[in-house]
C-alpha positions as CSV (number, residue, x, y, z in Angstrom):
1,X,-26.1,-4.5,14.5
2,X,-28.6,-2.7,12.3
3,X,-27.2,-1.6,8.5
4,X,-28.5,-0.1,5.6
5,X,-26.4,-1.2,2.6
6,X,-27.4,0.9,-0.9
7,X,-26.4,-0.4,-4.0
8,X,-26.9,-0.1,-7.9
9,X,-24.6,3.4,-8.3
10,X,-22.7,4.1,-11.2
11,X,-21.5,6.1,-13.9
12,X,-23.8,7.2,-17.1
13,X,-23.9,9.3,-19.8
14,X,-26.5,12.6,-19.5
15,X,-30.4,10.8,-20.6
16,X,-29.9,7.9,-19.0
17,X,-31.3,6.1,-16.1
18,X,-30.3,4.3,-12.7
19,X,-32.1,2.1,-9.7
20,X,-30.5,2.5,-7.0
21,X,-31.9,-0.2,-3.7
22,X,-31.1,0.0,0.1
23,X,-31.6,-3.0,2.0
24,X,-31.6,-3.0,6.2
25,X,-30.6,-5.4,8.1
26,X,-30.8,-6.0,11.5
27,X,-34.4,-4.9,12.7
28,X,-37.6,-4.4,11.2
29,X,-38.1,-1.2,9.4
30,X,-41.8,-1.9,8.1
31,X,-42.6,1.1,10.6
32,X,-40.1,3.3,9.8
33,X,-39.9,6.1,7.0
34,X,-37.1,6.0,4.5
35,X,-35.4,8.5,2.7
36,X,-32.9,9.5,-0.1
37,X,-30.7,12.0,0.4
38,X,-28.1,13.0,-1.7
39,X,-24.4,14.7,-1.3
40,X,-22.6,16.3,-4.4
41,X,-18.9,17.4,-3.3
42,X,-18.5,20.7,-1.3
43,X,-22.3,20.9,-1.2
44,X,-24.7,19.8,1.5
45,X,-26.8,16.9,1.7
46,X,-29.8,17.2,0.3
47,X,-33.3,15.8,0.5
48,X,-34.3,13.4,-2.8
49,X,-37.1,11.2,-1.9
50,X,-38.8,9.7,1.2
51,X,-41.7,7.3,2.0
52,X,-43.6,8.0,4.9
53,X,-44.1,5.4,7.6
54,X,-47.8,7.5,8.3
55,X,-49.9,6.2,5.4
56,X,-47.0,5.6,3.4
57,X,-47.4,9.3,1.5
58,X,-44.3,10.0,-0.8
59,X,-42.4,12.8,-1.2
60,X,-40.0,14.4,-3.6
61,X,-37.3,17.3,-3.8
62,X,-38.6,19.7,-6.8
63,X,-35.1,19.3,-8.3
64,X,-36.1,15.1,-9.0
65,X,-39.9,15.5,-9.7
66,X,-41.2,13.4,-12.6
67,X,-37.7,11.9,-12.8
68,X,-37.5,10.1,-9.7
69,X,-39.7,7.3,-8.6
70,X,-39.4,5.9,-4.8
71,X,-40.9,2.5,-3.8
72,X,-40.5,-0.1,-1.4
73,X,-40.9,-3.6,-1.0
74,X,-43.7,-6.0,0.5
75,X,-41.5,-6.4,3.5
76,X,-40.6,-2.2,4.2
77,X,-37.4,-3.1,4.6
78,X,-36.2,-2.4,0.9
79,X,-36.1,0.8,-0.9
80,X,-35.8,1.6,-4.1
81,X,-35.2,4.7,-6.3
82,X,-35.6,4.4,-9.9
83,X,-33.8,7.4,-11.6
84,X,-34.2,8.5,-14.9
85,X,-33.6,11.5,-17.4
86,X,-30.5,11.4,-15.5
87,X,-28.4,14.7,-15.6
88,X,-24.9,16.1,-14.7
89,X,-26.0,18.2,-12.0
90,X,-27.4,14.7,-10.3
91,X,-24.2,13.6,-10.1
92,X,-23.8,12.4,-5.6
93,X,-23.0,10.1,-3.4
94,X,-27.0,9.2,-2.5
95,X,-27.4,8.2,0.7
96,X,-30.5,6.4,2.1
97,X,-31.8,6.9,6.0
98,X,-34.4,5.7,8.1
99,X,-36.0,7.2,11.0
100,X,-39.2,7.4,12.8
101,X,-41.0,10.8,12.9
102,X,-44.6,12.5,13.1
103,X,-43.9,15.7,11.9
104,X,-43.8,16.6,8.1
105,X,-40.0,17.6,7.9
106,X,-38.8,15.1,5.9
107,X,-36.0,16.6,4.1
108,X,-34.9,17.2,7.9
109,X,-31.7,14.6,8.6
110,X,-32.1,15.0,12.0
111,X,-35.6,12.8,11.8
112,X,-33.4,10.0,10.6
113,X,-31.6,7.8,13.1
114,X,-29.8,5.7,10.5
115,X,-27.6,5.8,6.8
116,X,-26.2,3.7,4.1
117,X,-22.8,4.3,3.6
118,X,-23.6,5.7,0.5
119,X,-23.6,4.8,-3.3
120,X,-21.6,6.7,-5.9
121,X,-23.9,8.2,-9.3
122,X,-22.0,10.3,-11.5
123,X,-23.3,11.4,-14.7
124,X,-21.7,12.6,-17.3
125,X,-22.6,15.0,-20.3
């Protein structure tokens, strides 16, 4: 049974920061790209961050940009997403997802095969 279990959510005041971490269990994902996505209520999920299982490029939304690091772990099988300057309008359930893809579409959930359950940010002003 293969999981991906986020954790690290919470709630903060406007300024401040989060790291959020998604573990899998269950397979290897060394070869696999990983992704944040994000879901504020009545609104879409959205692309955040990814890390690219084809030379491990990284990639973020514009909205997140200099805010946002993504890394991962020695084993690939962690991720992490260091948030900071946090602000209301980040306030989601952030998801993250897992899939294996050769195209550049990363904000695409249909290139990822698996998700977290989700983790809970809310930020208030």
């Amino acid at each position: 049974q293969v999981s991906l279990v986020e954790s690290g959510g919470g709630a903060v005041q406007a300024g401040a920061s989060l790291r959020l971490s998604c573990t899998v269990y269950g397979r290897d994902f060394s070869d696999y790209s990983m992704a944040w996505f994000r879901q504020a209520p009545g609104r879409e999920r959205e692309f955040v961050a990814m890390s690219h299982l084809l030379g491990g490029s990284i990639h973020y939304a514009d909205s997140v940009k200099g805010r946002f690091i993504i890394s991962r772990d020695s084993s690939g099988n962690t991720i992490y997403l260091q948030m900071n300057s946090l602000q209301p309008e980040d306030t989601a359930v952030f998801y993250c997802a897992a899939g294996k893809f050769y195209n550049n579409l990363y904000g695409y959930t249909g290139n990822y095969n698996y998700w977290g359950q989700g983790t809970q940010v809310t930020v208030s002003s």
